[in-house]
C-alpha positions as MATLAB code, in Angstrom:
seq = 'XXXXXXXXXXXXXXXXXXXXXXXXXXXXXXXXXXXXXXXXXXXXXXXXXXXXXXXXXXXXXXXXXXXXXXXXXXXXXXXXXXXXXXXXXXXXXXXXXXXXXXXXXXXXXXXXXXXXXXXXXXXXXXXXXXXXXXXXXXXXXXXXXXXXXXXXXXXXXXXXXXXXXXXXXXXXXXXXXXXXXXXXXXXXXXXXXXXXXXXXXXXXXXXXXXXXXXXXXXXXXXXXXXXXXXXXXXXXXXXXXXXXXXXXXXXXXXXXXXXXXXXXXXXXXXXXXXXXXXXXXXXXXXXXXXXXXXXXXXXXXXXXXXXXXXXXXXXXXXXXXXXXXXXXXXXXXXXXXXXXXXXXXXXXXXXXXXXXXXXXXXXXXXXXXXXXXXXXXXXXXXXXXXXXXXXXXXXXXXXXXXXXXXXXX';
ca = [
     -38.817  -37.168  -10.724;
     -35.042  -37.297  -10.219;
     -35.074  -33.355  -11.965;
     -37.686  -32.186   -9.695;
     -35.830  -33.674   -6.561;
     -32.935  -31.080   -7.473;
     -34.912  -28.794   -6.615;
     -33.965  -29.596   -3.213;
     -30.202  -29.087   -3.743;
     -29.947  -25.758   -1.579;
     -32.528  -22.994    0.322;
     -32.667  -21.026   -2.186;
     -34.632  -22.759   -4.616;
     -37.621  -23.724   -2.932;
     -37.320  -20.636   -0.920;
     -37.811  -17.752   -3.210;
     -40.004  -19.385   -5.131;
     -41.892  -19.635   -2.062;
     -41.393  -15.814   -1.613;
     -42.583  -15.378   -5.064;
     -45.345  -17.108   -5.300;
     -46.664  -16.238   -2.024;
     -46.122  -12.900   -2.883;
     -48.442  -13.215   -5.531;
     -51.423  -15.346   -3.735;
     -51.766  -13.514   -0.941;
     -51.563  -10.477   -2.714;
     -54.413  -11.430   -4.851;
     -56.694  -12.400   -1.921;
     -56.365   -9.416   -0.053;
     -57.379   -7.385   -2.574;
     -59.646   -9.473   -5.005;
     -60.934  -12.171   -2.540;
     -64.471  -10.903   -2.018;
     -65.039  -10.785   -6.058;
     -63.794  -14.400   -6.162;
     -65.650  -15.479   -3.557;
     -62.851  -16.322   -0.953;
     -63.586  -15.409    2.437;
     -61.598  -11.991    3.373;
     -58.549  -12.788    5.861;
     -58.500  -10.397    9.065;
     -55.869  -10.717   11.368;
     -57.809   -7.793   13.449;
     -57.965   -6.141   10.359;
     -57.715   -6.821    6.976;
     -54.799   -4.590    6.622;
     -52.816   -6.020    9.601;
     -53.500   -9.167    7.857;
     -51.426   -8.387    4.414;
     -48.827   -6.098    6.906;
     -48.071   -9.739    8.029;
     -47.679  -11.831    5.214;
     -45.553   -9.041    3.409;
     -43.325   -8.869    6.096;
     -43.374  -12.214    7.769;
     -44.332  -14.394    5.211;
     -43.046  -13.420    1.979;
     -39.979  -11.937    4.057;
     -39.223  -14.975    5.873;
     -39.073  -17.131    3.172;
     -36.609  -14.761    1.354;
     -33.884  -14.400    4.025;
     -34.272  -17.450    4.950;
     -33.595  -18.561    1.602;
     -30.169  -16.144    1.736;
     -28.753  -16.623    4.998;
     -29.056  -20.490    4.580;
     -27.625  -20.312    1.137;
     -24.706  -17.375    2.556;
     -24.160  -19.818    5.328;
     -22.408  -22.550    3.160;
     -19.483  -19.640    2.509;
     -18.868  -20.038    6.359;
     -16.944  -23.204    6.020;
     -16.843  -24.422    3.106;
     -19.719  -27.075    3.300;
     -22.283  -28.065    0.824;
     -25.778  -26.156    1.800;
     -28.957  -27.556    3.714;
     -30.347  -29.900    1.307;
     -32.670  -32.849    0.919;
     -34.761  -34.002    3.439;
     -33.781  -31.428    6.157;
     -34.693  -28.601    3.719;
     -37.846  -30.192    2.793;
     -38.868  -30.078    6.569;
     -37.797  -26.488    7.041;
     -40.137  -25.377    3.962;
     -42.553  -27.323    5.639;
     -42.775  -25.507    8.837;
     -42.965  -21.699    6.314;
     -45.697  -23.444    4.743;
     -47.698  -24.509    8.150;
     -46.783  -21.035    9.367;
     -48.572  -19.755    6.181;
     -51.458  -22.142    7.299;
     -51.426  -20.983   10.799;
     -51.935  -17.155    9.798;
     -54.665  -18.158    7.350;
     -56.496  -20.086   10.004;
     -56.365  -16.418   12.332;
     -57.273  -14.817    9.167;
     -60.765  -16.636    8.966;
     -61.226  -18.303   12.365;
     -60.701  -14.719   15.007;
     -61.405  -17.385   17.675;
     -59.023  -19.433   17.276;
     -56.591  -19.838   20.355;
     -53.202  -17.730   20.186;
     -51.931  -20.370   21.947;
     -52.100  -22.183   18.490;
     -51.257  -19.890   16.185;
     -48.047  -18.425   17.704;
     -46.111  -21.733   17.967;
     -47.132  -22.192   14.628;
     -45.546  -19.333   13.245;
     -42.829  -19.728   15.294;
     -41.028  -22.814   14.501;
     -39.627  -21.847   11.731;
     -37.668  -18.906   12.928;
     -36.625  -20.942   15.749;
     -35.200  -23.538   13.217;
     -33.801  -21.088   11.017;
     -32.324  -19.272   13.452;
     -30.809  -23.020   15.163;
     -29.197  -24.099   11.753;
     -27.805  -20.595   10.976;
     -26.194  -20.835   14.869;
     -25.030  -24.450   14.375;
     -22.809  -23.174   11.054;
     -22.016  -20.408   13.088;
     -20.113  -22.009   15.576;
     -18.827  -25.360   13.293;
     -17.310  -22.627   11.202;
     -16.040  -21.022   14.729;
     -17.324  -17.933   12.787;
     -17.982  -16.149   16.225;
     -19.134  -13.171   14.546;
     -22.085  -14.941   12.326;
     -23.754  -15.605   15.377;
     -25.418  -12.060   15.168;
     -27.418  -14.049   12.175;
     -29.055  -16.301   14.384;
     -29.944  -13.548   16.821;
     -31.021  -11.389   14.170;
     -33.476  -14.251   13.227;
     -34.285  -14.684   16.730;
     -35.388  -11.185   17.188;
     -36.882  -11.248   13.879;
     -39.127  -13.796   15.081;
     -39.895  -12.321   18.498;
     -41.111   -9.125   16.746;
     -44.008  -11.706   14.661;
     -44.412  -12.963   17.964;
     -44.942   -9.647   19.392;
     -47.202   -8.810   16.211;
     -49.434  -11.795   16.272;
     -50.037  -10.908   19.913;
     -51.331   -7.123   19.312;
     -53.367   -7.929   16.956;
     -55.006  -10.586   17.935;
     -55.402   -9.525   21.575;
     -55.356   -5.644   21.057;
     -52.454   -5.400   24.030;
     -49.237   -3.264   23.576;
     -47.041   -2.610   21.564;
     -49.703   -1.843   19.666;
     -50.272   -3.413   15.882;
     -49.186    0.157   14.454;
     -45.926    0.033   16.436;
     -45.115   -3.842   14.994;
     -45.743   -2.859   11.256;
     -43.268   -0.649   12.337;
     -40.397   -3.111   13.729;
     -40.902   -5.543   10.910;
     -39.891   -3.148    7.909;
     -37.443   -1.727   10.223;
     -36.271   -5.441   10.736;
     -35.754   -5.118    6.920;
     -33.942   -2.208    6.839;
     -31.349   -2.980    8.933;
     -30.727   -6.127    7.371;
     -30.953   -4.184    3.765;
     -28.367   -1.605    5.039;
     -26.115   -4.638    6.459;
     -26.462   -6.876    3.446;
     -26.483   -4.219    0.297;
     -23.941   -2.397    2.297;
     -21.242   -4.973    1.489;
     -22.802   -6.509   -1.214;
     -22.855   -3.177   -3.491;
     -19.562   -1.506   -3.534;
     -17.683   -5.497   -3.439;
     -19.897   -6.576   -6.419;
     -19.337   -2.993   -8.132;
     -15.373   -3.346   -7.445;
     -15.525   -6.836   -9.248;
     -17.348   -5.405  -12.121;
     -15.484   -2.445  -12.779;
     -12.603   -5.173  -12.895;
     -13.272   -7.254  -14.670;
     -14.771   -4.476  -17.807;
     -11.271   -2.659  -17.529;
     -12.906    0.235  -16.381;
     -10.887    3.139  -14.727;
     -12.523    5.108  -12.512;
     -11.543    5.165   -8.147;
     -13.275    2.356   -6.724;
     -16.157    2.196   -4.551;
     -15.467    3.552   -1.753;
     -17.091    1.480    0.930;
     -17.577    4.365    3.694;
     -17.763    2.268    6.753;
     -18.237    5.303    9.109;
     -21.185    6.431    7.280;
     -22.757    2.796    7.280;
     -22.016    2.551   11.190;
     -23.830    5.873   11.504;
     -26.637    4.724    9.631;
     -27.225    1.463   11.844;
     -26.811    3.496   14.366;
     -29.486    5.659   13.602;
     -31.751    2.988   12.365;
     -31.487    1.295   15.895;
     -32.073    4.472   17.457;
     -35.485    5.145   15.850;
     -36.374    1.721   16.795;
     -36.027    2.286   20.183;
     -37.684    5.171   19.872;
     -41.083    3.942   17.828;
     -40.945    1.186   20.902;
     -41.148    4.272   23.500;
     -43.646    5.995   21.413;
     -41.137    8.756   20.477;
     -42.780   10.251   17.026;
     -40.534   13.186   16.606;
     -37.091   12.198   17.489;
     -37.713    8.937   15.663;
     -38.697   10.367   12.668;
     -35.493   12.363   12.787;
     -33.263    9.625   13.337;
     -34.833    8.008   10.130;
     -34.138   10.979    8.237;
     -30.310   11.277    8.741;
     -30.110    7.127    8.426;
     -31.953    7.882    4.759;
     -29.153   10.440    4.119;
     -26.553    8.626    5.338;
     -27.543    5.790    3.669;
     -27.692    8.054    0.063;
     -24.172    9.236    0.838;
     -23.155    5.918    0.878;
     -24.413    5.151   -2.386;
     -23.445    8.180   -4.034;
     -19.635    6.958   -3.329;
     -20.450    3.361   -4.869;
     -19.698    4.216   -8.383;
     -22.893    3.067   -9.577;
     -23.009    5.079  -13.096;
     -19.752    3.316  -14.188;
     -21.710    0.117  -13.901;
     -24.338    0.833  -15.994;
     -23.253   -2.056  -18.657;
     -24.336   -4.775  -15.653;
     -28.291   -4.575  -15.650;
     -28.420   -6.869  -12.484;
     -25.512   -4.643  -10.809;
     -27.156   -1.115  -11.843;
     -30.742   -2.740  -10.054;
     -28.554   -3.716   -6.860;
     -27.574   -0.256   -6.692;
     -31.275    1.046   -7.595;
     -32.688   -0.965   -4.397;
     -30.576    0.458   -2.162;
     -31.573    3.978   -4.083;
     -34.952    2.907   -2.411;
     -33.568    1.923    0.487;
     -32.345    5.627    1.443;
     -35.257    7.358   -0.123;
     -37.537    5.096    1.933;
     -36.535    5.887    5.138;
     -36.523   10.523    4.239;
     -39.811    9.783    3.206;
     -40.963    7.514    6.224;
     -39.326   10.093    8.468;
     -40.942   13.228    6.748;
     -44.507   11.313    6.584;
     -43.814   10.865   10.722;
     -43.168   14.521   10.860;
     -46.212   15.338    8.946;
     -44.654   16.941    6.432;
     -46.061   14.784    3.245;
     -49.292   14.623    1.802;
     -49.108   11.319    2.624;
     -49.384    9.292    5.348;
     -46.948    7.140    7.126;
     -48.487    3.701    6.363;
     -48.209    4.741    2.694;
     -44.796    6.331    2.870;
     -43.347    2.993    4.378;
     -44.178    0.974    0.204;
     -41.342    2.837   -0.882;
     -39.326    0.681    1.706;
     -41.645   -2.308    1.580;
     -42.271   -2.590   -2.135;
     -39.076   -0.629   -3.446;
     -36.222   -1.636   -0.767;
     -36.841   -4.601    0.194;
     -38.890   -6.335   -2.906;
     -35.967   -5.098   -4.598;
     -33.706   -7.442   -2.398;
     -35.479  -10.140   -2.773;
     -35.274   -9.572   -6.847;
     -31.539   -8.596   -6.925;
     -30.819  -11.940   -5.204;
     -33.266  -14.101   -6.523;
     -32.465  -12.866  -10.369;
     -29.121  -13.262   -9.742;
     -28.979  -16.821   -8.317;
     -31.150  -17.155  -11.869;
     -29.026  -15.506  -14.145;
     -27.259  -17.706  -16.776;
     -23.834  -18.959  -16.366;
     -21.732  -18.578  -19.464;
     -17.784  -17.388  -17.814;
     -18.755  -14.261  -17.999;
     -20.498  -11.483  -15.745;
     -24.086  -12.431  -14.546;
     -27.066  -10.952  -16.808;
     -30.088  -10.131  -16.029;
     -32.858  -12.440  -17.420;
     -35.325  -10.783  -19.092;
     -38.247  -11.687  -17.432;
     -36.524  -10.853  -14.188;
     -35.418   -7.158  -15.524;
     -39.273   -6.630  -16.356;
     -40.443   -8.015  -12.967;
     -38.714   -5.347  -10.998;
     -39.806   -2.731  -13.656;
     -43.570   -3.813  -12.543;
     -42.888   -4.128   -8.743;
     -40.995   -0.508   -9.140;
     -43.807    0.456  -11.168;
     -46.230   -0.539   -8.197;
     -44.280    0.646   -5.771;
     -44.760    4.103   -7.534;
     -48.338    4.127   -8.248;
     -48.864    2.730   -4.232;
     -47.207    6.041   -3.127;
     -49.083    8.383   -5.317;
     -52.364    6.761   -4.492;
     -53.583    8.544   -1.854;
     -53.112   12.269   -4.321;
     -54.596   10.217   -7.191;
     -58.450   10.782   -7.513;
     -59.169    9.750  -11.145;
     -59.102    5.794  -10.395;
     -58.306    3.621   -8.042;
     -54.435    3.818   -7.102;
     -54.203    0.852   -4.816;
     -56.181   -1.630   -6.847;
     -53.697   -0.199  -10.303;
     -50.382   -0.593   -7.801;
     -51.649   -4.662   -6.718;
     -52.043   -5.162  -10.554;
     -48.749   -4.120  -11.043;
     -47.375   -6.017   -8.067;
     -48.649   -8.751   -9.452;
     -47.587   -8.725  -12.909;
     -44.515   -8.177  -11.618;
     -44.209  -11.533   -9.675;
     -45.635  -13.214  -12.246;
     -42.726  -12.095  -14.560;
     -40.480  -13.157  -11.686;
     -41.634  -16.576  -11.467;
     -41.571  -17.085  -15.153;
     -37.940  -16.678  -15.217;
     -37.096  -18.395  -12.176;
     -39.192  -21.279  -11.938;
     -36.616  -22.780  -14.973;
     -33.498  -22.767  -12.852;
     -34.486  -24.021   -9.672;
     -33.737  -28.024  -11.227;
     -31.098  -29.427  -12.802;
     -26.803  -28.668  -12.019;
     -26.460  -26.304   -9.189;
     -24.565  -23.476   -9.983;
     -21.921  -21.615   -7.744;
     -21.424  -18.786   -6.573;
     -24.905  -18.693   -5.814;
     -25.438  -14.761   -5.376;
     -22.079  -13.303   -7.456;
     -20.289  -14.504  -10.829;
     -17.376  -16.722  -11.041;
     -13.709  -14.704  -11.145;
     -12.478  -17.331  -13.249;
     -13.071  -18.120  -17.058;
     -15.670  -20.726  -16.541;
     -18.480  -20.931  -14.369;
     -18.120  -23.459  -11.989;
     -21.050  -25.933  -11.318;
     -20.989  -28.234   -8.746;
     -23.172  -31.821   -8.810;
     -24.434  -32.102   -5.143;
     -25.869  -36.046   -4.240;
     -29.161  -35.543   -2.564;
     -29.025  -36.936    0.751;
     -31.006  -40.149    1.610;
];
C-alpha cells in the first residue's frame, strides 16, 4: 500500500498513465465495440466521438500531466501531490464519464455534460496560475490561459455537436489539433535544440550547436495563429496556406537542430523525429485543404494527431521512464517499440484511404494499440517507488539525483 501511494508523488504519474491507457480503451471501443457487444459511443457521430477523446481526453491528461510537473521548475517547490492530485485525476476521470454518458445517452442535458468536462481545465488551468504568480513568473501565466482556451474550444466542441450550432463540429476538430500544434511548436521548440546542446556536450561531440532560430519559430506561431483565425472565419484557402509555410518553417527549424549528430541518444533522435511530424503534418494538412492530395483533410490531420502529438506524449512520458544510472537518459525498450507501432499506425492511417486490399483503418487501430500497450508495459514500473529528478531531462552531474517526497496527509 505505502508503494502504490507513491504513485501519487507528482502529475505525471497518474497522468500519463491515464493518457495511456485511455488511449488504448477508447480506442478499442470505437472501433471493436459492436463485435464485443458494447454499445457504440456517438457524440453526434461516432467519429466526433473518438475526435474528442483523442484530443480532449487522452490530450488533457497528457499536458496536464507536463505543465503540472514543468510547473515545480517555476520556484523551486515540490509538485502537486497527494490528496490534491488525487482530486484533480478525479475530475479527468468524471470528465471521461461525462463524455461516455453523451456517447450513449444523446438526450442527456448539455447543461450536464459541459460542466462536467469542464472542471478540470478550470482546475488545471487555476493551479498552473497560482504557481504562476507565487513564482512571480509573470510570463507563465500564458499557461493558464492556454489551458483556459484549451478548455473553451471542448466547450465550444461539446456544444456543436451536440446541438448542431456553429462553429460547426468540422471547424472544432480543427482548433483542438491546432491547440496541439501550437503547444508542440512552443514546447519541442525549446525542448529540442536545449536537450540536443546538452547531449552533444556531454558525448564530446564537435559539431556548431543547435541553432535555436527564434525568428523562424516566431514566424511559425505566427502562422499557426493565423490559420486559426482563419478556419474560425471559414477561410479554406488562405488557411491552408498559412499552414503550409508554418510546416516549412517549422522543418527549417529542425533542419538547424543538429539532429544527425545525436543519433547515439535513441530518446533524443525520437524528440527530434516528432517534431519531423510536427512540420510534415501541417504541408500535408495544408495541401489536403487545398485539394491537392489524394487524401482528405480529416485523414491528412493523423500525421499531426497520431505522429506529432502521440509522439509528445511518448518523448515525455519515456523519458520521465527512462532509467537513472549518471548518465544520459535511454530509451526503454518497450517505450522505443511503442512509438515504432504508433509511427507505424500513424503510417498505415494515412495510406488508408489509397489502400484497397484490406482494411487500412482497422490495421492502423491494431497498431495504435499495440503500440500503447508496449507503452504501458514499460511505464507502469516507474510510476512507484523514489521519485526521480529532473523529471523530463538527465541530470548534468555524475549521479542522478532522487529526491524522497513525504506524501501529504
Amino acid at each position: 500500500m505505502t508503494r502504490l501511494r507513491t504513485l501519487w508523488l507528482a502529475p505525471h504519474r497518474p497522468l500519463f498513465l491515464a493518457a495511456g491507457s485511455w488511449a488504448l480503451i477508447a480506442l478499442i471501443w470505437w472501433q471493436w465495440g459492436a463485435a464485443l457487444g458494447l454499445p457504440a459511443p456517438e457524440l453526434g457521430t461516432w467519429g466526433l466521438w473518438h475526435g474528442h477523446e483523442m484530443l480532449f481526453g487522452l490530450g488533457s491528461a497528457a499536458v496536464g500531466g507536463y505543465f503540472l510537473t514543468a510547473a515545480q521548475g517555476w520556484r523551486g517547490s515540490d509538485p502537486l501531490s497527494g490528496r490534491p492530485l488525487m482530486a484533480l485525476v478525479a475530475l479527468w476521470c468524471l470528465a471521461r464519464a461525462a463524455l461516455v454518458l453523451a456517447g450513449l445517452r444523446p438526450e442527456a442535458p448539455l447543461g450536464l455534460i459541459q460542466p462536467a468536462a469542464l472542471a478540470y481545465f478550470l482546475v488545471l488551468a487555476g493551479l498552473l496560475a497560482r504557481e504562476a504568480v507565487l513564482a512571480r513568473r509573470w510570463s507563465k501565466l500564458g499557461f493558464g490561459a492556454g489551458i483556459l482556451a484549451y478548455g473553451l474550444a471542448e466547450t465550444l466542441y461539446l456544444r456543436a455537436a451536440l446541438t448542431e450550432t456553429l462553429p460547426d463540429a468540422a471547424t472544432m476538430v480543427r482548433v483542438g489539433w491546432m491547440f496541439f500544434a501550437i503547444k508542440i511548436s512552443i514546447i519541442g521548440g525549446r525542448m529540442v535544440p536545449a536537450f540536443t546542446l546538452n547531449w552533444l556536450r556531454q558525448a564530446g561531440i564537435t559539431v556548431p550547436d543547435p541553432a535555436p532560430r527564434p525568428v523562424l519559430g516566431w514566424v511559425a506561431l505566427g502562422l499557426l495563429w493565423t490559420a486559426l483565425g482563419l478556419t474560425f472565419a471559414g477561410e479554406e484557402t488562405v488557411s491552408a496556406l498559412c499552414l503550409i509555410g508554418a510546416g516549412i518553417a517549422q522543418a527549417l527549424r529542425l533542419a538547424g537542430w543538429r539532429g544527425w549528430a545525436g543519433r547515439g541518444n535513441l530518446l533524443l533522435l525520437l524528440l527530434h523525429a516528432t517534431f519531423g511530424w510536427l512540420a510534415l503534418g501541417l504541408g500535408l494538412v495544408g495541401l489536403a485543404r487545398l485539394g491537392l492530395l489524394p487524401i482528405a483533410e480529416m485523414d491528412a490531420l493523423h500525421a499531426l494527431t497520431m505522429g506529432a502529438m502521440s509522439g509528445m506524449i511518448l518523448s515525455l512520458a519515456a523519458r520521465a521512464a527512462a532509467p537513472r544510472d549518471g548518465g544520459p537518459l535511454r530509451a526503454r525498450p518497450t517505450m522505443a517499440l511503442a512509438f515504432a507501432l504508433v509511427w507505424s499506425a500513424a503510417l498505415v492511417r494515412l495510406g488508408a484511404p489509397l489502400i484497397g486490399a484490406f482494411d487500412g483503418v482497422a490495421v492502423a487501430a491494431g497498431l495504435w494499440c499495440a503500440g500503447w500497450i508496449s507503452f504501458l508495459a514499460g511505464y507502469l514500473p516507474t510510476v512507484t517507488g523514489p521519485l526521480a529528478r529532473p523529471v523530463f531531462s538527465g541530470p548534468r552531474a555524475s549521479a542522478p539525483q532522487v529526491v524522497q517526497i513525504r506524501m501529504p496527509q
